[in-house]
C-alpha positions as CSV (number, residue, x, y, z in Angstrom):
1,X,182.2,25.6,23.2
2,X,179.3,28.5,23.6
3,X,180.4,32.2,23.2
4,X,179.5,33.4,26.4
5,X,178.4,36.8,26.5
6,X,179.3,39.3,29.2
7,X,179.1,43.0,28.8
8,X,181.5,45.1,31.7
9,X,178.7,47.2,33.6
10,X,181.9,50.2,33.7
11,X,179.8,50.8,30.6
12,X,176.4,51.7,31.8
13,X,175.0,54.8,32.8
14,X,175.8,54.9,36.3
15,X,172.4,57.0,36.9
16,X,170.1,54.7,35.4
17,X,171.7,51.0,36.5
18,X,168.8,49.0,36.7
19,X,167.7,50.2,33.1
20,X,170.9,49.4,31.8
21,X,170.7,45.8,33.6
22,X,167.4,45.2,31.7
23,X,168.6,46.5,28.0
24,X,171.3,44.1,28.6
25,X,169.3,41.2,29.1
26,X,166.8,41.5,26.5
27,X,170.1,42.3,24.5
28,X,170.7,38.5,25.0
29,X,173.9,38.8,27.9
30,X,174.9,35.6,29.5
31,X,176.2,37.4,32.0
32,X,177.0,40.6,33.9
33,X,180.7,41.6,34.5
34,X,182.0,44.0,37.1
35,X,185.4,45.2,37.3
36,X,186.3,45.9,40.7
37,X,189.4,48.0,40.8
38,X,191.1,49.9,44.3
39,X,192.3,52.8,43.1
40,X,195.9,50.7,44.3
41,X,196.9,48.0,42.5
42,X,195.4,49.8,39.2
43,X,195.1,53.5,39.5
44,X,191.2,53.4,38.8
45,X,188.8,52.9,41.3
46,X,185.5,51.3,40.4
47,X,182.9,49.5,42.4
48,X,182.3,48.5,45.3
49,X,181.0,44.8,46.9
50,X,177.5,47.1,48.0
51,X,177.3,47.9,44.3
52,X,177.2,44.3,43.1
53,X,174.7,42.6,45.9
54,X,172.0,45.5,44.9
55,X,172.2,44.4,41.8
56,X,171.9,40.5,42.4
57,X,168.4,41.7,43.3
58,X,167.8,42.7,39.5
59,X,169.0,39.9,37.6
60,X,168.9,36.2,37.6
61,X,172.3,36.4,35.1
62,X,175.4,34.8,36.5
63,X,177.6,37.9,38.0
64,X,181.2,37.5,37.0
65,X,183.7,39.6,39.1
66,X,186.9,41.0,37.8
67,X,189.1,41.7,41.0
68,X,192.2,44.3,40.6
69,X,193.0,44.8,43.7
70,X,195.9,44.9,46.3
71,X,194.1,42.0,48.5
72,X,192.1,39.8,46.3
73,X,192.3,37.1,49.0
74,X,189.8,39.5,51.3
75,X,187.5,41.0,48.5
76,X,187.3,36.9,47.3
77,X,185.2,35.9,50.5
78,X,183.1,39.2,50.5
79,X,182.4,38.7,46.8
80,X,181.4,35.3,47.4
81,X,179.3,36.6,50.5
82,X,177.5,39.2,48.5
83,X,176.4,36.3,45.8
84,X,179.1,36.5,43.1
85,X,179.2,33.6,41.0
86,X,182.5,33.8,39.4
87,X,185.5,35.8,40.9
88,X,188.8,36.3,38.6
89,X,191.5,38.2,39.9
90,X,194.8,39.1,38.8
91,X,197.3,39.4,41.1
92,X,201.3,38.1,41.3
93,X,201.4,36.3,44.5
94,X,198.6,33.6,44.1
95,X,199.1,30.5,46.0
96,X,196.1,28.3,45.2
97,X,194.9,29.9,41.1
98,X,191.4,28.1,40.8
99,X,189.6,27.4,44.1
100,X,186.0,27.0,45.4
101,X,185.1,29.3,47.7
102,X,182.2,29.2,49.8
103,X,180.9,31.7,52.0
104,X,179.6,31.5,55.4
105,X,176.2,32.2,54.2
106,X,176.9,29.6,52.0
107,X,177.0,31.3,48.6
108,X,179.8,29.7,46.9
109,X,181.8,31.1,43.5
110,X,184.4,29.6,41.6
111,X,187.5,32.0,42.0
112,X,190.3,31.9,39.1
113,X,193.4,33.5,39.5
114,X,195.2,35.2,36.6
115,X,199.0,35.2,36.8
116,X,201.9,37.2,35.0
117,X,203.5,35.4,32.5
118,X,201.6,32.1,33.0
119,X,198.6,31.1,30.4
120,X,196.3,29.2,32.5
121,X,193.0,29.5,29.9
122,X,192.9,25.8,29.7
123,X,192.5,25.4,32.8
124,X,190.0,28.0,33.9
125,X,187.7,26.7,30.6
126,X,188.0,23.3,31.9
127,X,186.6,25.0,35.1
128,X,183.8,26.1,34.0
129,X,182.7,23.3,32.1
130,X,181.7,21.9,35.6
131,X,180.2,25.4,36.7
């Protein structure tokens, strides 16, 4: 299996994003990662969905989101909307833990739920052999 490479952009230099996006590329990233946190369900707070579809415009790398958040159901479909790829979240109280979504624009993303005490990395690698 390829090491996939995906560097968090809560490391850049917030001032100077679309520098950063282009270091990281010629660095040779797969893809770009954002961690999306509320400031609720983890005590950071992080970006936003506005943050992510600006960048879209920058980069032809795949855009993994991280969700940490106290409604991942609702930031899945406007993730999806705003042209996120993949969309992992980690919440307790998942019904369905890998899905397709699309979005009514038609972007879709694969979304993979992470849940407590279960090891579901088979799974989601299996996923994304088909991605």
């Amino acid at each position: 299996m390829k090491t996939i490479i995906a560097p968090s952009l809560l490391s850049a230099d917030f001032k100077c994003l679309e520098t950063e996006i282009k270091n990281i590329e010629e660095a040779g990233a797969d893809w770009l990662h954002f961690d999306v946190m509320d400031g609720h369900f983890v005590p950071n707070l992080s970006f936003g969905v506005d943050v992510m579809k600006g960048l879209k415009k920058l980069t032809d790398r795949l855009m993994d989101v991280h969700l940490m958040v106290n409604d991942p159901g609702y930031y899945t479909d406007v993730f999806a909307k705003a042209g996120a790829d993949l969309i992992i979240g980690t919440h307790p109280h998942v019904i369905e833990p890998v899905k397709w979504v699309e979005a009514d624009n038609g972007n879709k993303a694969l979304c993979y739920y992470l849940i407590a005490g279960c090891n579901r990395l088979q799974k989601l690698q299996f996923s994304l052999r088909f991605f």
